[in-house]
C-alpha positions, 0 to 999 in steps of 0.5 A: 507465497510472498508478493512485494510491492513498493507502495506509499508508506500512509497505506501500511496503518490502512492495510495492516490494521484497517485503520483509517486514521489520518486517511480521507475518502480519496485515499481509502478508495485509491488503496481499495482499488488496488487492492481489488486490482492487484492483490489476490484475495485472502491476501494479508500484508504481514510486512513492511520495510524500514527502509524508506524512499521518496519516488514518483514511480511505485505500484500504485503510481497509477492509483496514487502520486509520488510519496515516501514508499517501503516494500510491502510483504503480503501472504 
């Protein structure tokens, strides 16, 4: 089974690899917490997209303002 979710584009480094370049404590915990609210475990995210859109409304808005946002394909 396959979710996507549009989701700021500086998490896909973070998520895919677990590399926390560029990132600080703020963003790390706001990735981390969606993660444990939204995804289910075991999750992995096996794609991102190319196309790329600034939007204030995405699905981490509550975790995280307006930025550059791609769909996010987790398995």
């Amino acid at each position: 089974m396959n979710d996507k979710f549009h989701l700021p584009l500086t998490w896909a480094c973070y998520l895919m690899y677990g590399d926390k370049t560029g990132l600080d404590t703020h963003e790390i915990e706001a990735i981390d917490c969606w993660c444990e609210e939204i995804l289910d475990k075991g999750m992995t995210l096996t794609n991102v997209s190319e196309e790329i859109i600034f939007t204030k409304y995405h699905d981490a808005d509550n975790y995280w303002l307006a930025d550059d946002c791609a769909e996010f394909t987790f398995m």
